[in-house]
VEXDREN-2710 file (C-alpha; in Angstrom, 1 decimal):
% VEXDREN-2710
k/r/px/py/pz
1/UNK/-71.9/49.6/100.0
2/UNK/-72.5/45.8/99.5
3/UNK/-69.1/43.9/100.6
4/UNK/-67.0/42.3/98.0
5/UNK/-69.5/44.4/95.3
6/UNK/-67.7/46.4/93.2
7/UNK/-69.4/50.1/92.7
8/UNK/-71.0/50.4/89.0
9/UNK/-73.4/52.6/87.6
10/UNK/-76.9/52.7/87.5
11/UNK/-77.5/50.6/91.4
12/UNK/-80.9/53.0/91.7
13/UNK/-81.6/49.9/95.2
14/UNK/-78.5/51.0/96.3
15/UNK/-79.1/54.7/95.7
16/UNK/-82.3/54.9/97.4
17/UNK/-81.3/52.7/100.5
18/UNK/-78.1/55.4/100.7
19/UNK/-79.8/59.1/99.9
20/UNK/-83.9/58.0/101.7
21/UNK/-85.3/58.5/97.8
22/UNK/-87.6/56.3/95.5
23/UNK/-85.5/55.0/93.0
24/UNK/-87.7/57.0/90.7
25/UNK/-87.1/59.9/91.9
26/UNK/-83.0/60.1/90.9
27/UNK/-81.6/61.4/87.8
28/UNK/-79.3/59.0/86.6
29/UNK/-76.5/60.0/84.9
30/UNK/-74.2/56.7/86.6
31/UNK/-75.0/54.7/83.8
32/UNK/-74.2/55.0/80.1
33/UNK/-77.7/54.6/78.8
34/UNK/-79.6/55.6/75.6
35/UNK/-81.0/59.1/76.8
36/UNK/-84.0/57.9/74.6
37/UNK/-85.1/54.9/76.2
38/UNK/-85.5/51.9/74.2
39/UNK/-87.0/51.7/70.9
40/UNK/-90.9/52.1/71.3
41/UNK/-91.5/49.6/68.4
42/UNK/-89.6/46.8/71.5
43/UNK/-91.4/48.1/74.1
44/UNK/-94.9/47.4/72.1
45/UNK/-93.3/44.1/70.8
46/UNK/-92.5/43.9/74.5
47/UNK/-96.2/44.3/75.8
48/UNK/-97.5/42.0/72.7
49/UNK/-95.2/39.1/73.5
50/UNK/-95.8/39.2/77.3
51/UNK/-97.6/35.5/77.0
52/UNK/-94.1/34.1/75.8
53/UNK/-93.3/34.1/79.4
54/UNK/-95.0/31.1/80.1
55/UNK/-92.9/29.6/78.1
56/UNK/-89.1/28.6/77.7
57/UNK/-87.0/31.0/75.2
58/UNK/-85.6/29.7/72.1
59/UNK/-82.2/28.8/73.5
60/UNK/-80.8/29.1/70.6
61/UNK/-82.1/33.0/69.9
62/UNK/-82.9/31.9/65.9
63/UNK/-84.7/35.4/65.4
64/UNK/-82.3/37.7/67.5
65/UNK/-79.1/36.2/65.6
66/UNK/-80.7/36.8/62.6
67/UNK/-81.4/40.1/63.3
68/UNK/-78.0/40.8/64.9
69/UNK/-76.6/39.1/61.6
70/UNK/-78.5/41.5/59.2
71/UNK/-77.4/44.2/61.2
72/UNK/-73.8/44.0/62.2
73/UNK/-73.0/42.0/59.1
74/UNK/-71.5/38.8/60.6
75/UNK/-72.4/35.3/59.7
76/UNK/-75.2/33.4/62.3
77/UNK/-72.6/31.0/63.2
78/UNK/-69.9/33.6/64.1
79/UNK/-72.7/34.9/66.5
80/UNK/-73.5/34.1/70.1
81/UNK/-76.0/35.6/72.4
82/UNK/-75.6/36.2/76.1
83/UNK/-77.5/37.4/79.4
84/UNK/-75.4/41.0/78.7
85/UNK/-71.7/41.1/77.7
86/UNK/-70.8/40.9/81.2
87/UNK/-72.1/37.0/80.9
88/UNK/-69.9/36.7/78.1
89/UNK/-66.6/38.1/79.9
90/UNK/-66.6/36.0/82.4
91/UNK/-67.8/32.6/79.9
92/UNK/-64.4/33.8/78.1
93/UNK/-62.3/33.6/81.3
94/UNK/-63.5/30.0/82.1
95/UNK/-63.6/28.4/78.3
96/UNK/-60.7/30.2/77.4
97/UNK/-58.9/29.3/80.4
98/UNK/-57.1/32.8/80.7
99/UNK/-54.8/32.7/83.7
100/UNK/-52.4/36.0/82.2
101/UNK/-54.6/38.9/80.7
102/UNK/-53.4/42.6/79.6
103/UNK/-55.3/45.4/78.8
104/UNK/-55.0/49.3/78.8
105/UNK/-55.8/51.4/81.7
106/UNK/-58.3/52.8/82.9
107/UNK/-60.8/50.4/81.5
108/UNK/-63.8/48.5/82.4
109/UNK/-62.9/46.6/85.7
110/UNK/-65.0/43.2/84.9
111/UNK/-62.3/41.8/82.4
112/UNK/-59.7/41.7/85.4
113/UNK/-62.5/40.5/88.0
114/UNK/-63.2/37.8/85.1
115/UNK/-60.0/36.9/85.0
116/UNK/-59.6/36.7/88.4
117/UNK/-62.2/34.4/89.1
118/UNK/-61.0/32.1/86.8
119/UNK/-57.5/32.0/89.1
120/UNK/-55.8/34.2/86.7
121/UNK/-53.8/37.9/86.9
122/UNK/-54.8/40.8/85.1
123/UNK/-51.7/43.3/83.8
124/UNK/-52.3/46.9/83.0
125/UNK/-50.6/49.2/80.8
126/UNK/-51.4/53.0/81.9
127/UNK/-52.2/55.2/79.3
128/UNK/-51.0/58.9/79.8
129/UNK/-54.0/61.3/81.1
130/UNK/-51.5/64.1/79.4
131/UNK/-52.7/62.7/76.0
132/UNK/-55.6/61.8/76.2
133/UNK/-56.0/58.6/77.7
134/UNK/-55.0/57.3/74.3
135/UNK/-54.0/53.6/74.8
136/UNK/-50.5/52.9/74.8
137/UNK/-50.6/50.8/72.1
138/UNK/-46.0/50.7/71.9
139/UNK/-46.4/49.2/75.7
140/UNK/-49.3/46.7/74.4
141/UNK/-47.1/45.5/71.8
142/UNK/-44.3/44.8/73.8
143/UNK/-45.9/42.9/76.9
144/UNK/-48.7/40.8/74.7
145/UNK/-46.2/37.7/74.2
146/UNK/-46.3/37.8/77.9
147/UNK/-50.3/37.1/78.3
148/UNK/-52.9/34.7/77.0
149/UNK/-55.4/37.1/76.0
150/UNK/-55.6/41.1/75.9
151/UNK/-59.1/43.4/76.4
152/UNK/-59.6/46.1/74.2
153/UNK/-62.7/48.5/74.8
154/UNK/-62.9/51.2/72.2
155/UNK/-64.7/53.4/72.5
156/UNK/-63.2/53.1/75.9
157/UNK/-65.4/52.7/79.4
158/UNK/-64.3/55.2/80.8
159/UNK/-62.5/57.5/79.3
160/UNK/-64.9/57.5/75.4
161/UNK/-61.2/57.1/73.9
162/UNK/-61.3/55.2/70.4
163/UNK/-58.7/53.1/69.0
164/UNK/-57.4/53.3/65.9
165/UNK/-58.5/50.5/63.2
166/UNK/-54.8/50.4/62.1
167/UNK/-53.7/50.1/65.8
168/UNK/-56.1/47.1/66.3
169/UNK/-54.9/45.3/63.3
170/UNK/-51.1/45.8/64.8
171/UNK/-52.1/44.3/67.5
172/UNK/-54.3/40.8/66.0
173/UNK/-51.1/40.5/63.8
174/UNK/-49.1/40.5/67.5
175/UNK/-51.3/38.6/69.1
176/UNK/-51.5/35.5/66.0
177/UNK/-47.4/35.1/66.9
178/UNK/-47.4/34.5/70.1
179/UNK/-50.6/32.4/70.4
180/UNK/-52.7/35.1/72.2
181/UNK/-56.6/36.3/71.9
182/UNK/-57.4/39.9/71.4
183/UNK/-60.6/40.5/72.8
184/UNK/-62.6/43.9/71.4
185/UNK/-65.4/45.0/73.4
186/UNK/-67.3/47.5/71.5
187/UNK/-70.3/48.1/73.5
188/UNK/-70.8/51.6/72.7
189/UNK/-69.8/51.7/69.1
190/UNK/-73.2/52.4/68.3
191/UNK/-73.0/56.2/69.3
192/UNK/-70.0/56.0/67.0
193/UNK/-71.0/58.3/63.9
194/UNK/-68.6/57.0/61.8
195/UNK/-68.6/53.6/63.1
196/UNK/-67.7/51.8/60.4
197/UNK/-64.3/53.4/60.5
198/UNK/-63.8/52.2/63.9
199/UNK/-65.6/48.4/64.1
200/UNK/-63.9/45.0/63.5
201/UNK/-67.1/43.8/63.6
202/UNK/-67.2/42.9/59.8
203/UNK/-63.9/40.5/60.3
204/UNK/-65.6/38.5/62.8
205/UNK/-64.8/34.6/62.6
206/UNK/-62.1/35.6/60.0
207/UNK/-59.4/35.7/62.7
208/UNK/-58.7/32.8/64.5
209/UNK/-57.5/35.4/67.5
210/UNK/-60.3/37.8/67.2
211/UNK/-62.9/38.0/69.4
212/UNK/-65.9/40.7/69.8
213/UNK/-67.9/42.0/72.3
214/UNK/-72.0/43.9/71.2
215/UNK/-73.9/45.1/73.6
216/UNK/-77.7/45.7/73.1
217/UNK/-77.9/47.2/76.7
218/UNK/-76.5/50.5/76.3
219/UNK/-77.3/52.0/72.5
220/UNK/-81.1/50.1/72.5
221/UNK/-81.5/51.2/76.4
222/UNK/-82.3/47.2/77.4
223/UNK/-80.2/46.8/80.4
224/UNK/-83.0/45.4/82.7
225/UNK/-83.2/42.6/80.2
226/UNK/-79.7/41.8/80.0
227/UNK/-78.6/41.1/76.2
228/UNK/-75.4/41.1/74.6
229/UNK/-73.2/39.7/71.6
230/UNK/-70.2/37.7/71.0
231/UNK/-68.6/37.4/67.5
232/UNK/-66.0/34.5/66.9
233/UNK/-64.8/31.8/64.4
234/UNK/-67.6/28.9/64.4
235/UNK/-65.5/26.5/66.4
236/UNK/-64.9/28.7/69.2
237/UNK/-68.5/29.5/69.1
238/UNK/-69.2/26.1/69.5
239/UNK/-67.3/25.5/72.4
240/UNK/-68.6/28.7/74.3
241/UNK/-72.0/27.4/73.8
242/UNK/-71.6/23.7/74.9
243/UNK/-69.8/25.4/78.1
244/UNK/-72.5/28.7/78.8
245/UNK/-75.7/27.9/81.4
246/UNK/-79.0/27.0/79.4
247/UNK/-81.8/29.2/78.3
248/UNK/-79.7/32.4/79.2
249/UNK/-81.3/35.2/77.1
250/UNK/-85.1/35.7/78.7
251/UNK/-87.7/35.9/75.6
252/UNK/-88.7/39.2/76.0
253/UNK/-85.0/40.0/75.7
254/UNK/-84.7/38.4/72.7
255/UNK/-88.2/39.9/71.5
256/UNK/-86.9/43.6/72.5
257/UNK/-83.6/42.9/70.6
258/UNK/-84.8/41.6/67.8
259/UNK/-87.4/44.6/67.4
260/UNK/-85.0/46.8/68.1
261/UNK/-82.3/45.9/65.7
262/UNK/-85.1/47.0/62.6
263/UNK/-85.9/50.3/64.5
264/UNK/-83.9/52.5/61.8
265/UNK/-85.5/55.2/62.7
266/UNK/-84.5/55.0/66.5
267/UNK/-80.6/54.6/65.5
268/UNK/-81.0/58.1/63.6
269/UNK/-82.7/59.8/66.6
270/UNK/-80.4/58.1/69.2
271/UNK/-77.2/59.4/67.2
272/UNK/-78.6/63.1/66.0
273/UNK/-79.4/63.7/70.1
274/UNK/-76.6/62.5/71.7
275/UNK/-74.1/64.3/69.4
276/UNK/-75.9/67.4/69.7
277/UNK/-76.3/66.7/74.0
278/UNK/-72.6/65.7/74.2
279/UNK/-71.5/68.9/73.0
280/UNK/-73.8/71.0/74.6
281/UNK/-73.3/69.1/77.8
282/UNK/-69.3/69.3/78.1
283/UNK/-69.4/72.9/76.8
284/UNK/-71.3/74.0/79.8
285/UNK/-69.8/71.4/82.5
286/UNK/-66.1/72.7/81.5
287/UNK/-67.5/76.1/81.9
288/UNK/-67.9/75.9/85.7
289/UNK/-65.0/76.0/88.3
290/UNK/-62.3/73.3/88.5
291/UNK/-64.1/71.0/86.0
292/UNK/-62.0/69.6/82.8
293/UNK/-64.0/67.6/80.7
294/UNK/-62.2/65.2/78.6
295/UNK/-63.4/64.6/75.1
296/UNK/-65.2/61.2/74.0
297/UNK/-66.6/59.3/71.2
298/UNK/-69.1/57.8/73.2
299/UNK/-73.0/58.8/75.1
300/UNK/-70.4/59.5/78.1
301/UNK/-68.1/62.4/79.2
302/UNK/-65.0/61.9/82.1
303/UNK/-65.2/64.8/84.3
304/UNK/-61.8/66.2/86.1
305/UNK/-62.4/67.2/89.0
306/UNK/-59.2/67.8/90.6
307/UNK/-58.9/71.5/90.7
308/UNK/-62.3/71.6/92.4
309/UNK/-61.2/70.7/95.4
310/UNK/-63.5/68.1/96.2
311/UNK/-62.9/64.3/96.1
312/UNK/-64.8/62.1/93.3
313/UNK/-66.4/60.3/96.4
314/UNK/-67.4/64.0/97.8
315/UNK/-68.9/64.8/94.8
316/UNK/-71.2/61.6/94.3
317/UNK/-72.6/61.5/97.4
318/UNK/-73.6/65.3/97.3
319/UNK/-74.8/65.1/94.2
320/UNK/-76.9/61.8/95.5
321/UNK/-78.7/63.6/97.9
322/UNK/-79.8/66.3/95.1
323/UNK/-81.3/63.0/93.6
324/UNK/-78.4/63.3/90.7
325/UNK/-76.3/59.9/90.3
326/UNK/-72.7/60.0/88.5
327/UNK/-70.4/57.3/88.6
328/UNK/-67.3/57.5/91.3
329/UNK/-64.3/56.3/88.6
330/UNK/-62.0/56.0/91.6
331/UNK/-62.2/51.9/91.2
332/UNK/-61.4/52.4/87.5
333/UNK/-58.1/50.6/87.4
334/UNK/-55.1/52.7/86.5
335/UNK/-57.4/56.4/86.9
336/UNK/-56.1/58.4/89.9
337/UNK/-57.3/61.9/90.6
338/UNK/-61.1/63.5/91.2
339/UNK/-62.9/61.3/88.3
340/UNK/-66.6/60.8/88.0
341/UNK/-68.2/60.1/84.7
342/UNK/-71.6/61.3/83.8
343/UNK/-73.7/59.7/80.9
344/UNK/-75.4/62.0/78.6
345/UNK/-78.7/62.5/78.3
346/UNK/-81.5/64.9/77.6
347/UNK/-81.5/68.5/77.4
348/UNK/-84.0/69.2/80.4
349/UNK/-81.7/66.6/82.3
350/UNK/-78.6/67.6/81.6
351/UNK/-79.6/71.0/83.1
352/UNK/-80.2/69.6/86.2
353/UNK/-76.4/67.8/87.0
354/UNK/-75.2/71.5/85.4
355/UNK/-77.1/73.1/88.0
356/UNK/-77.0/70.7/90.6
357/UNK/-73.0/70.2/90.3
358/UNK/-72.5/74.4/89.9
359/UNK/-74.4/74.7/92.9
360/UNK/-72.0/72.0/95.3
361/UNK/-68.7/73.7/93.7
362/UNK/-69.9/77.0/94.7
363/UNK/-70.2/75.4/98.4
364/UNK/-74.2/75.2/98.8
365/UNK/-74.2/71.8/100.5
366/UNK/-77.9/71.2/101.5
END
């Protein structure tokens, strides 16, 4: 492993150094993709625009945020684009100048290495694995007057755990008397069925405290390109975009995105699979010895391995050298115990890890 690197999902370089493979020849379950693909109307707009790359990108992404606009119903100048969310994370750190940050645990690890890069200290509160992993929104409450800013994922990386509109409004209520942000990432909303129970989205740039994170790299399958969202009041928008590098978003991100965004059709067939997949994958993964599957909202499952008796770490490099790649959650702050997540995908695939993961617990090692 790299040094200083921190282990995420989807490193197929890495992979193939490790396991002797192609990179094309793994299964890749480490990363929380569309099991689709992305939309083949952005992969022809794709091979149609491929002279723009002559040429700069519009830096300002005029098409993409109105496309974005149309679709997540938020005003073009609550809207900024970025080189994937993760661009945006650490722009918030720096502009924001967060130097005391909370957030629930486990959770995506790149708001605390954010914050830590901008000098700062990152504070978890541990949710329970008894109940769910449901975050503890009582401690959250009472340690947010202590912190400039809190991260809220939802549904949660990775655990798939949703939070609860009502709980999210307690908290931006919190949050405006003691001065600190609340920053919603909701980069896998999109495989949320009912999503518009769930999104704060539509009250983006109404609350001078609220920030949110879109991702375009997981639902419309575009993380080669990098491309992601930020919603915020205007001013703060302007401030994040005098301080962010230049020409960030490549054009054939912004061409991809934008196609993407119209691809109705896609959305429908993207949602009606993974459903379907999700169910039929954690039925038959909690059906094999010493797996516990915890339920999720999102295109993910969190896989307990603990009465297995292998380690996480075990498990991913066995499965590696099957050509079968699941994320090792033992960096996850705040998750201990035998975790590994496994994205969902198609049926045909999903097969394989069954098979492939049956076949280490039963001791078959080759």
């Amino acid at each position: 492993m790299d040094a200083g690197i921190p282990p995420h999902g989807g490193n197929l370089v890495r992979a193939a150094r490790e396991y002797g493979l192609s990179p094309r020849d793994f299964l890749d379950f480490s990363a929380n993709i569309n099991p689709l693909g992305p939309s083949p109307a952005a992969l022809q707009a794709i091979r149609d625009n491929l002279w723009q790359i002559r040429h700069y990108p519009d830096p300002d992404c005029r098409e993409l945020k109105a496309a974005l606009s149309r679709y997540l119903k938020v005003d073009q100048d609550c809207l900024l684009t970025g080189n994937g969310v993760a661009e945006l994370i650490y722009l918030l750190a720096r502009v924001l100048d967060i130097r005391r940050a909370l957030a629930p645990a486990p959770t995506f690890s790149e708001y605390g290495l954010a914050v830590k890069c901008n000098g700062g200290v990152m504070r978890y509160a541990v949710a329970d694995p008894a109940g769910g992993f449901v975050p503890p929104v009582a401690e959250l409450l009472r340690l947010l007057p202590e912190n400039d800013a809190l991260f809220i994922c939802t549904p949660n990386n990775p655990t798939g755990a949703l939070v609860e509109r009502r709980e999210l409004e307690q908290l931006l209520d919190a949050a405006a008397g003691c001065g600190a942000m609340v920053i919603v990432d909701e980069a896998f909303m999109d495989f949320v069925p009912e999503r518009e129970q769930y999104s704060l989205l539509p009250r983006a740039g109404q609350h001078p405290n609220l920030i949110l994170l879109y991702s375009l790299t997981k639902f419309f399958a575009l993380p080669g390109l990098r491309l992601g969202a930020l919603a915020a009041p205007p001013p703060l928008i302007r401030r994040l975009k005098e301080a962010r590098d230049p020409w960030s978003v490549n054009a054939l991100a912004q061409v991809a995105g934008t196609t993407g965004l119209a691809d109705k059709e896609y959305m429908a067939a993207t949602r009606r699979l993974v459903a379907e997949e999700q169910v039929w994958l954690r039925e038959r993964l909690n059906a094999l010895p010493g797996i516990n599957v915890r339920p999720g909202a999102a295109n993910f499952l969190l896989v307990d391995a603990g009465a297995a008796g292998c380690s996480a770490t075990e498990l991913v490099h066995l499965l590696g050298r099957r050509g079968v790649l699941v994320r090792d959650c033992s960096n996850f702050p705040g998750l201990r115990g035998a975790y590994i997540r496994v994205a969902v995908r198609r049926r045909e695939e999903n097969r394989v890890l069954v098979e492939a993961l049956a076949a280490v617990l039963n001791g078959d090692r080759t």
